[in-house]
N, C-alpha and C positions, 0 to 999 in steps of 0.2 A: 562265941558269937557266930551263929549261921550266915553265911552269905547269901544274897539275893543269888536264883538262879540264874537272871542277866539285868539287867540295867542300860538304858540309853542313854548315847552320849551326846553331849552339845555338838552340832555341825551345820555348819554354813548353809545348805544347801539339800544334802541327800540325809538319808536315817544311818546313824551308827550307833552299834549298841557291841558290848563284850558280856560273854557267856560264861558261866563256872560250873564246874564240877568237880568231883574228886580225881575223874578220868576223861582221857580224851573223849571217851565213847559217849559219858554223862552231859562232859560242855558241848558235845555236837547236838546231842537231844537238844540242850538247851538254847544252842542260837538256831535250830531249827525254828522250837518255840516264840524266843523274839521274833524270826524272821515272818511266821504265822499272824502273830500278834499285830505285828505290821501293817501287812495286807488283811485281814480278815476278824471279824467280831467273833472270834475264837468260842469267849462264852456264851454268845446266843446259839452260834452253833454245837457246843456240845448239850445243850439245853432239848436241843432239837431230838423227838422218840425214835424217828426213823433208821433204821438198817443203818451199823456200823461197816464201810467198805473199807478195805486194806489194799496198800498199793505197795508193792514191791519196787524199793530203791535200793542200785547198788553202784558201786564204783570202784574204783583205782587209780594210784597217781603216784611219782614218784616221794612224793612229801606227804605230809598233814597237814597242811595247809593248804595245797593242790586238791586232796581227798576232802577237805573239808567246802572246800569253794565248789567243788564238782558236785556232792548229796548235795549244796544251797541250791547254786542254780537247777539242777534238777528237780527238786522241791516247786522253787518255781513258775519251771515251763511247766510243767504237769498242771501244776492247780492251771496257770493261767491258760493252757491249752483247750483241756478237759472239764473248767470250768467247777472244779472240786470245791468245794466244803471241807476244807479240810481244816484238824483240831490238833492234830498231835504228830510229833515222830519218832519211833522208838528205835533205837538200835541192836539189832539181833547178831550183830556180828563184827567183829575189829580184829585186824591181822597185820601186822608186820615182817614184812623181809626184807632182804638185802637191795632188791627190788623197789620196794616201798610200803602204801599203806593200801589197805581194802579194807569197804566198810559196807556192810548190809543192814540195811533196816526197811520200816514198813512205817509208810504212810497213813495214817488215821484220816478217813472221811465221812460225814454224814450223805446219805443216798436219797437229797433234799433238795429240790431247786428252790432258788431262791437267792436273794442277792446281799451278800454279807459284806463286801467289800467294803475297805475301812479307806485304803491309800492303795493306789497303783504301782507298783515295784515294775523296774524294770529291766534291774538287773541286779546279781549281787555280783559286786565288782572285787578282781582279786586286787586289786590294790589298796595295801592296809592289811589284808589280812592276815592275819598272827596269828600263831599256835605259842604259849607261852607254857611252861609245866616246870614246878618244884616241887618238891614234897607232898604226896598225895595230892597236890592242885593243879588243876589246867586249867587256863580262859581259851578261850577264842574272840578274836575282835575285828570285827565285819562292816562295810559299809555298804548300804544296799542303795544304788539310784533311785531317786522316786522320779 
């Protein structure tokens, strides 16, 4: 049986949802993805013809869970700064040292004004946030203030 790439959870209050992959690098795509899906009408916007833009995100932290909270909120201040359209996030790069974790990836955006906004986020808060991993699986599990 395929697992969903993330799924929302019941909460009181703000949006929580946990991400799966096979690898760290996969469930970060993917609670990028929820976190998208959140804020923004994801498929009108990839529907849209206009110019694909790439936006370079990167980070560091001593955990995965740190690293994974840092690419969130970066994700997004950037839309909500820059005002982006944005569809997707892909990860181009994951490293561990003794140090910790780094993670490069690229932002996916439509080059479209227009107003997609679905729900206002206002933060994605580190607490809650879990890096879980066994056997070829990791989740990540997020709660983002609305």
């Amino acid at each position: 049986m395929r697992r969903k790439p993330f799924e929302y959870l019941p909460h009181t209050a703000d949006v929580a949802f946990v991400a799966y992959g096979p690898t760290f690098a996969s469930a970060l795509e993917n609670a990028a993805r929820a976190l998208l899906d959140t804020m923004l009408d994801v498929k009108r916007i990839k529907r849209l013809r206009s110019k694909t833009i790439r936006i370079e995100i990167g980070d560091a932290a001593r955990s995965r869970e740190d690293v994974a909270w840092y690419i969130l909120q970066d994700i997004l201040s950037r839309i909500d700064a820059e005002k982006l359209n944005a569809y997707d996030f892909r990860v181009s790069g994951f490293g561990e040292s003794g140090s910790g974790a780094r993670v490069a990836g690229t932002l996916l955006c439509k080059d479209e004004p227009g107003d997609f906004a679905l729900l206002a986020v206002k933060a994605v808060t580190p607490h809650g946030l879990e890096v879980k991993e066994s056997r070829g699986a990791c989740s990540i599990s997020v709660v983002v203030d609305v």
